[in-house]
N, C-alpha and C positions, 0 to 999 in steps of 0.2 A: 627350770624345764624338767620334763618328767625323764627320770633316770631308771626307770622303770622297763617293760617292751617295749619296744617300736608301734606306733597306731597299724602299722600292716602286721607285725608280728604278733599284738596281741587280736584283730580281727583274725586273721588265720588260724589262731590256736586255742583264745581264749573261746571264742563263737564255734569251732570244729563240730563239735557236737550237739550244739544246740538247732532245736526244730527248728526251720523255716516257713514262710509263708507254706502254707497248706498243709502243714503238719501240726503249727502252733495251738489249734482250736482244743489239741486232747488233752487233757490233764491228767496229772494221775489222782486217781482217788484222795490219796491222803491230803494232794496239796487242796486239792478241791475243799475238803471237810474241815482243813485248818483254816480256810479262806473265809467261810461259813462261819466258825466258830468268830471270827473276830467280829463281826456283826455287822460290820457299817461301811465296808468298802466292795465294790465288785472284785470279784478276779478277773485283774488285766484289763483295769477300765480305763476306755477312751480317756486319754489327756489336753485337755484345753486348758493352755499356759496361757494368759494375759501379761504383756509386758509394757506398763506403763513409759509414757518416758520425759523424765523432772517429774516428774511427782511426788510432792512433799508428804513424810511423814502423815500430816494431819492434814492433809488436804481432802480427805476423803470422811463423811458424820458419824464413823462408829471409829473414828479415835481423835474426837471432840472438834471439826471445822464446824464453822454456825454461820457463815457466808455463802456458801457454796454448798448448794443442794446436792448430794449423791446418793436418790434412797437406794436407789437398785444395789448398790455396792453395800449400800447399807442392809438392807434386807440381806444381800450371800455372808456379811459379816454375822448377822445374828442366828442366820441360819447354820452355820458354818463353825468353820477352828479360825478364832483370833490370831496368828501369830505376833506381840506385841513389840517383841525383839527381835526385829529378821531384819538383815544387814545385808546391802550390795557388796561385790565383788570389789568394787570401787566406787570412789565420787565421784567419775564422771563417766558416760557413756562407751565407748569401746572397750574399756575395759573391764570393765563391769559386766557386759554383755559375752566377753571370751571367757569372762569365770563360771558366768549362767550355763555357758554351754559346755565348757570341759569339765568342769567340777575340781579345778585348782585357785587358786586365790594368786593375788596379782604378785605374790610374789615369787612365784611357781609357773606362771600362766604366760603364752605365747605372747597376747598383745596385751602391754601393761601404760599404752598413753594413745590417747587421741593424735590425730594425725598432725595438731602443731604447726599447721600452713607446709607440711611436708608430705610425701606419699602416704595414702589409704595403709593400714599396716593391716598382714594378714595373715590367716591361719597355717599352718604346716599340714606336713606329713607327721609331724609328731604329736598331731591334736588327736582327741577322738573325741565329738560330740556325744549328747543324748539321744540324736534326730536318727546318729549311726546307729549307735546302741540298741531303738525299737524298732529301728527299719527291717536289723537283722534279725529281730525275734520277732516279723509278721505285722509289725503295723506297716499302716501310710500314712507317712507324715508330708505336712506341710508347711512352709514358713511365708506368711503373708503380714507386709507390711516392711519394717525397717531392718536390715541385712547388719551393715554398718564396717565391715570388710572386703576391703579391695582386693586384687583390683578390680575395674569394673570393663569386666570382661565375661565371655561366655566361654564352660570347658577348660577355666583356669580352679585350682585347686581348691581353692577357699571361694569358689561361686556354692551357693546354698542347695544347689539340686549334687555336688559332689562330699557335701558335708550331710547326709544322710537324709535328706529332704527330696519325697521323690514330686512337689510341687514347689513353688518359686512364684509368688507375685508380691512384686514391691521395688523398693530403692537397693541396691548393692552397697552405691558408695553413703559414707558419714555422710558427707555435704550435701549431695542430691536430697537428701533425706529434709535437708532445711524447706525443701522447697513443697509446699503443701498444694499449688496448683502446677504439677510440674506440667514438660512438655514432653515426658515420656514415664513409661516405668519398665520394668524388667519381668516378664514371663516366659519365667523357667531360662533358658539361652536366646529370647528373641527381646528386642524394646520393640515394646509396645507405644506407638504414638498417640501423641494427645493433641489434643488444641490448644492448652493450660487450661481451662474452662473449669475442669472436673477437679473436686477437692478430694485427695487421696487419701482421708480417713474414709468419705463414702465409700470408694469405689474396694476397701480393704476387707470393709465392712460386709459388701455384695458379697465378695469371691470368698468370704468363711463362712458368708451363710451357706452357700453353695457348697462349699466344701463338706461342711456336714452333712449337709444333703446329700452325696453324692452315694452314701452307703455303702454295701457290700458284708460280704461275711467278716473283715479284717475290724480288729480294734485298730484307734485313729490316732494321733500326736498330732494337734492342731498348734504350730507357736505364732500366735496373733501378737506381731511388734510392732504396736499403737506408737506415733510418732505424738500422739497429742501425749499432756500439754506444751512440747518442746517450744522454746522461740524459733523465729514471731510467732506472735499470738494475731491466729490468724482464725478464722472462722467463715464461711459463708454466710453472708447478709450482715446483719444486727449482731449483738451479741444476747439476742433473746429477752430473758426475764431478765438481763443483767443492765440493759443496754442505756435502762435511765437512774442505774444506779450513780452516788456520787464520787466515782473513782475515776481516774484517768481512764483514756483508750482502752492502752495496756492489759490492765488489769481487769476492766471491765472482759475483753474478751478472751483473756487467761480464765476468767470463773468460766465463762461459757464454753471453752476449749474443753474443762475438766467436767461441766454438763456433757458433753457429747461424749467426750469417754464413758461417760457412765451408760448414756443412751448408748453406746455402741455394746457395753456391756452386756445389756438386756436383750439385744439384739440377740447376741449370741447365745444366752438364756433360751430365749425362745425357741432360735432355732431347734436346740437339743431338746425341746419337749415336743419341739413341733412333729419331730424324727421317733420319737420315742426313745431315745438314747440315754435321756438327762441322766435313767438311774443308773447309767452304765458308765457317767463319765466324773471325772473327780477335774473342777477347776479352781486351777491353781491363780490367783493375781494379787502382782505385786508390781516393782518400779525399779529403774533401773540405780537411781541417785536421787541424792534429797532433791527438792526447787531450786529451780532458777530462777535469777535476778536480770534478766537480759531485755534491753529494748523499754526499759519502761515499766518491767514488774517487779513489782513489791513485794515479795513475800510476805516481810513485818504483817502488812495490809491484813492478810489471809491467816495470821499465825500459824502459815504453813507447818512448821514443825511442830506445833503445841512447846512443852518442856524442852527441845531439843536446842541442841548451841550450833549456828552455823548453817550451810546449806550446798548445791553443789561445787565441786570442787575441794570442798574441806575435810580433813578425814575426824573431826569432831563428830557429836552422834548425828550432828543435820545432815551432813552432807552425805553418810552413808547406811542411817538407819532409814528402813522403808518400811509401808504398808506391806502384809503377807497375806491375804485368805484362801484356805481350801473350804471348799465348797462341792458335797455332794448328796443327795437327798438324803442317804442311807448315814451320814454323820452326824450327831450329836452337837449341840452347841456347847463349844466351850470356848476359854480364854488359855493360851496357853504363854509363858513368859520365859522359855528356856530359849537361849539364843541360838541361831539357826541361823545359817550364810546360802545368799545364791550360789554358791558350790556346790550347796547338799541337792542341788537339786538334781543331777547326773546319776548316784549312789539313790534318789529315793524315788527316780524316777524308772529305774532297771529294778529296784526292789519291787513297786507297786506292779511292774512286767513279767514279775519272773524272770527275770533275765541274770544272768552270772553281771557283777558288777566288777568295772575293770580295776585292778588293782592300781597300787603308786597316785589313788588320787587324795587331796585336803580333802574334800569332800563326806559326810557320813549322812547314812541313810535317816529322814527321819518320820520316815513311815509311821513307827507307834506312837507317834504323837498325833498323828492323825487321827487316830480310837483312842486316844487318854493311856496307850500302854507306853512302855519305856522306849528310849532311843539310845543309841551311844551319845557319849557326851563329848564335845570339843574337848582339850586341853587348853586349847589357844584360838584367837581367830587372827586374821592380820591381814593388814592391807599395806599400801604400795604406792607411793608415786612417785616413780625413780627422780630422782636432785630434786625434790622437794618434801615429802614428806612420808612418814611411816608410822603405824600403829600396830599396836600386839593389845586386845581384850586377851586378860588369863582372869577367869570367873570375876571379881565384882571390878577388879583392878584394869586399869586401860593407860597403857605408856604411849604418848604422842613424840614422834619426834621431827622437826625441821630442820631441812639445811641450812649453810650459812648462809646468811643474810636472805630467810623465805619467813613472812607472815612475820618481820620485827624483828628476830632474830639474828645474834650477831653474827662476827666470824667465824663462831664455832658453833653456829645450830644454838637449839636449845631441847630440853627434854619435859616435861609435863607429866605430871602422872594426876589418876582424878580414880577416884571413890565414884562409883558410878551408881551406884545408890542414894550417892549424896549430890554428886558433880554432872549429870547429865547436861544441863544447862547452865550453868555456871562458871567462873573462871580461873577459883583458886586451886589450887594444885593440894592434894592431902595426899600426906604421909602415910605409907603405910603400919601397919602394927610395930612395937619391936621388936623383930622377929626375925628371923633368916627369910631370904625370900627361896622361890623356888629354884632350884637347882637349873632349871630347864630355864628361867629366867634371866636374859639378859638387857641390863642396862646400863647406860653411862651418864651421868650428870654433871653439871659443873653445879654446886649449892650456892648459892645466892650469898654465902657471907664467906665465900674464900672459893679456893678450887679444888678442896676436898671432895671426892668423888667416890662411886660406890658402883662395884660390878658385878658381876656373878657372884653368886651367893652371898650377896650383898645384905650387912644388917642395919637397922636404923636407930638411932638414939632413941629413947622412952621420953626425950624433954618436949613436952605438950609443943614447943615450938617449932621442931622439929627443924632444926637450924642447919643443920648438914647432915650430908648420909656418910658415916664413917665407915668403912672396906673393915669386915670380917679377917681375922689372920687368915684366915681360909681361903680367901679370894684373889685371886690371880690376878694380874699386873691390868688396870685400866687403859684398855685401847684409848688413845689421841684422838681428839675431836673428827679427824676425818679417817680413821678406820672404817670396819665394814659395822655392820649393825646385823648380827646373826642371833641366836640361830634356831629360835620357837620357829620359824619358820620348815624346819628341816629337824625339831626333835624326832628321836621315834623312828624317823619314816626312809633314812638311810640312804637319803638324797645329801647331793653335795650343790649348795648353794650357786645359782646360775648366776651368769656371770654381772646382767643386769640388777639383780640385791644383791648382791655384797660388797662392790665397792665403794672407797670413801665418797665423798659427797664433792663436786667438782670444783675447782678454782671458785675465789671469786668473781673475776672476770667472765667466768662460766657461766654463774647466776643468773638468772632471770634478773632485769633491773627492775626496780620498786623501791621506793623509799623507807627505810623501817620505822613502824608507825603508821603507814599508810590510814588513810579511810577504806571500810571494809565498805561499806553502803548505803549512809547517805543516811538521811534525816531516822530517827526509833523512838520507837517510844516505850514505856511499861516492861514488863518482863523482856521483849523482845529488846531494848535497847540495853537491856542488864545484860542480854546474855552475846552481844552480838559486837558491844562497845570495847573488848577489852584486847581482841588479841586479829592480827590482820588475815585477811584472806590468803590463801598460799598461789595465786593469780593475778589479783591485781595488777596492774601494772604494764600487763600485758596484752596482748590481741587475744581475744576471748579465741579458744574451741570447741565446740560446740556437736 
C-alpha cells in the first residue's frame, strides 16, 4: 500500500496550488516554447486511452497476427510509437486495471486478484487515480465501457463518477461485464434499462463518439474499457468474413470480436477528425492481459502471443506482456523496445497535463519516448498474485516464482529465472553470468542437484552447467521455502512491504487443488506447443475468474 500521503492529503496539498478549470487554458510562456520545441506532441492533449480486454500480445498485424485482420490498428501502429515491450499490471483483469489506474504495481496496489467467486474488491480512500489527477487540472473525463470495481452501487467510494470521472457509462461490477447483451448498464449513479437486445460494445461505442463530440473549451480524458475480445465470444449475427472460416464457433467469432474492436477503433479515429481535435489528442491502446483460453478459444489457433510463453493468468511474458500504441498525428513513427508498465501510465499521463505527479508511486513518466527523447528507467518491474505466483524483470533477467504445489511445483514452490533475450518463449531456466548479482536483488532457490541455495548477493559458479548457485561469504542466511519474497518491490522507495506480499506462501491445504503436472491446454502444435508443453498454468484446476 502506498506509505506515502493520504489520497485526501495529497489532493489537498499536493493540488493547493494548481490552476483549476477556468484557469488551466494560461501557460506560461516558457512551458508553452519548451512544448513547441519538442515538436510532435500538443500541450495538454486530449487523452483517448483504449483498454483492450484478453488481448493477445500478437493478436493485433503490426506485431505479426496473419488470421485476424486489424488494419486500423495497423495503420495508428505505423503511424505511430511501437511500444514492443509494454507489460500489464497483472495477468489477469482487476488487477491489472487497479495498476492502469493508480500507477502502483500489484505488489503495492489496492486490488491485487479477481473477485474468486467472492465479493467485487474495491478501491479505497488511499487510491488516487489518473481520471483524479486531470479532472483536477481542468479536464473532463470520462470512463465508458468496463468499470470492473465493486460494489455495484451508486455514491459508494470506488463508483467511477467518485474516482475522478465526471461521466460513467457501462458495467461497475467484474461479472456484469461478462454479459455482452446485458439487461441493464450503469449511467453515471442511475441503471439504465435494456431489453438484452443491444450488444454493449455498440452502444460504448455511440456514447464516445458522443462524448467527443460534445466539446467545450476543456481538454478531454476519454478511458474507453472495451470488454471485447473478453469470453464468450459473442458478436451480433455471423461472425463476418470469419464466419466460413474452418475453425470452431469459438474462435471463429473471437477473430471477429477482435474485428470489431478494431472497427470500433476507427470509429473513434474518426470521431477526432470529424471534431477537429485529432491533432490535439495523443491515443494511447493497449490490453489489459495476454489471451484467453475460455469457452472454446484457442489461442495456439491465432499465435496469439507470436514468441511469447503462456497467456492469461500466467506471469510468463504471455500472460502479461501486451500490445502498446501512441498515436498522434504530430508523432513520428518509430519502434520503441525499452520496457514500460501500465503503471507508468498515472506519472505520463500528469506529465503530458502538466500536472505535479503524485509522489510514492512504481510508476515513471514516459513521455520522452514518445518524441524518441529519454525517459527514467525502471530498476525493476514486478508482479503479483498473492499464493500463487510472483515475478521481478531487473533489465534482461526475469525471476518467476510459484507457490507450493502451483503450475507443478512442489512443497516448496519453485524459482525460474530466464535470459530474456534468449528465454522469452521457451522453457529452460539460464544462469546468470558469474558474477555477484545485484545487491537490490533478491532470490531463493533450491538447485536441482541438492539444496544449495543462493540469496542476496548471491554468486553463481563459471561451470557452463551451472549446477547450483553457491551463497557469496557475503550473503545472508537463506530465508525457508515459505518466508516472505521481498524486496525489489520496495527498494529505493522507503515503503514497508504490505501485508498482502510479504508473507510466506500458505499451507498446503491452503493451495488451490491441481494436480502437479497438470494439462495446461489441450491439443499444440509448432513453436506454440514448444513453448506452452513444459510448465503448468498457475489456475487450472480451478473455477475460471474471469
Amino acid at each position: 500500500m502506498i506509505n506515502g500521503p493520504s489520497r485526501r492529503a495529497l489532493l489537498a496539498g499536493t493540488f493547493a496550488g494548481l490552476a483549476l478549470p477556468g484557469a488551466v487554458s494560461t501557460a506560461l510562456p516558457a512551458q508553452a516554447e519548451a512544448t513547441v520545441r519538442r515538436g510532435s506532441l500538443p500541450r495538454r492533449p486530449n487523452i483517448l486511452l483504449i483498454l483492450a480486454d484478453d488481448l493477445g500480445w500478437a493478436e493485433i498485424g503490426s506485431n505479426g497476427q496473419r488470421l485476424i485482420r486489424t488494419p486500423n490498428l495497423d495503420r495508428l501502429a505505423a503511424e505511430g510509437v511501437q511500444f514492443k515491450t509494454a507489460y500489464a499490471g497483472a495477468p489477469l483483469c482487476a488487477p491489472s486495471r487497479c495498476s492502469l489506474l493508480t500507477g502502483l504495481h500489484a505488489g503495492h496496489s489496492t486490488v491485487r486478484e479477481n473477485p474468486e467467486g467472492g465479493p467485487q474488491h474495491s478501491l479505497t480512500d488511499a487510491d488516487l487515480t489518473f481520471a483524479e489527477v486531470l479532472q483536477l487540472s481542468g479536464y473532463r473525463t470520462a470512463c465508458i465501457g468496463k468499470w470492473g470495481f465493486g460494489p455495484e452501487e451508486a455514491g459508494q467510494a470506488s463508483h467511477p463518477n467518485m474516482r475522478g470521472f465526471d461521466e460513467f457509462f457501462g458495467y461497475i461490477g467484474h461479472k456484469h461485464a461478462h454479459q455482452y447483451f446485458p439487461k441493464y448498464l450503469w449511467h453515471n449513479g442511475q441503471k439504465v434499462q435494456l431489453d438484452g437486445s443491444k450488444y454493449a460494445p455498440h452502444l460504448f461505442r455511440q456514447r464516445a463518439v458522443e462524448f467527443i463530440g460534445a466539446g467545450g473549451d476543456q481538454p478531454f480524458l476519454l478511458y474507453f474499457a472495451s470488454t471485447l475480445p473478453h469470453s464468450p465470444s459473442v458478436v451480433p449475427g455471423d461472425a463476418g468474413e470469419y464466419e466460413d472460416k474452418p475453425w470452431s464457433g469459438p474462435n471463429r467469432r473471437h477473430a471477429a470480436q477482435v474485428a470489431r474492436l478494431d472497427t470500433d477503433v476507427a470509429a473513434l479515429i474518426r470521431a477526432l477528425r470529424d471534431e477537429g481535435v485529432a491533432k490535439d489528442t495523443l491515443v494511447l491502446f493497449t490490453s489489459d492481459n495476454g489471451p484467453h483460453r475460455e469457452r472454446g478459444v484457442t489461442p495456439w489457433l491465432f499465435d496469439s502471443n507470436g514468441p511469447l510463453r503462456a497467456d492469461k493468468r500466467d506471469v510468463y511474458e504471455g500472460g502479461i506482456r501486451v500490445p502498446l500504441i501512441a498515436w498522434s498525428p504530430g508523432l513520428s513513427p518509430r519502434v520503441e523496445r525499452r520496457p514500460v508498465a501500465s503503471w507508468d501510465l498515472l506519472p505520463t499521463l500528469a506529465d503530458l497535463a502538466e500536472t505535479p505527479v503524485p509522489a510514492n508511486l512504481d510508476g515513471l513518466s514516459f513521455r520522452g519516448l514518445l518524441t524518441g527523447e529519454d525517459a527514467p528507467r525502471h530498476t525493476h518491474l514486478v508482479w503479483n498474485r498473492p499464493r500463487k505466483a510472483q515475478a521481478i524483470r531487473r533489465g534482461r533477467w526475469k525471476l518467476v516464482r510459484f507457490a507450493p504445489n502451483i503450475a507443478g511445483a512442489g512443497p516448496e514452490g519453485r524459482i525460474e529465472l530466464y535470459d530474456l533475450t534468449k528465454d522469452q518463449g521457451r522453457a529452460a531456466t539460464s544462469p546468470p553470468p558469474g558474477r555477484r548479482s545485484p545487491r537490490s536483488w533478491w532470490s531463493c532457490s533450491t538447485a536441482r542437484s541438492g539444496r544449495t541455495r543462493a540469496c542476496r548477493t548471491a554468486c553463481v559458479p563459471s561451470s557452463p552447467a551451472g549446477r547450483s548457485w553457491s551463497p557469496c561469504t557475503t550473503a545472508p542466511p537463506c530465508p525457508g521455502p515459505r518466508s516472505s519474497w521481498a524486496s525489489t518491490a520496495n527498494a529505493g522507495r522507503g515503503r514497508t512491504p504490505s501485508p498482502a506480499w510479504t508473507p510466506g506462501w500458505p499451507s498446503r491445504s491452503a493451495s488451490p487443488r491441481r494436480p502437479p503436472g497438470g494439462s495446461r491446454r489441450g491439443p499444440a502444435s509448432g513453436r506454440a506447443a514448444a513453448r506452452t508443453s513444459s510448465a503448468g498454468s498457475t489456475s487450472a484446476g480451478r473455477r475460471r475468474s474471469r
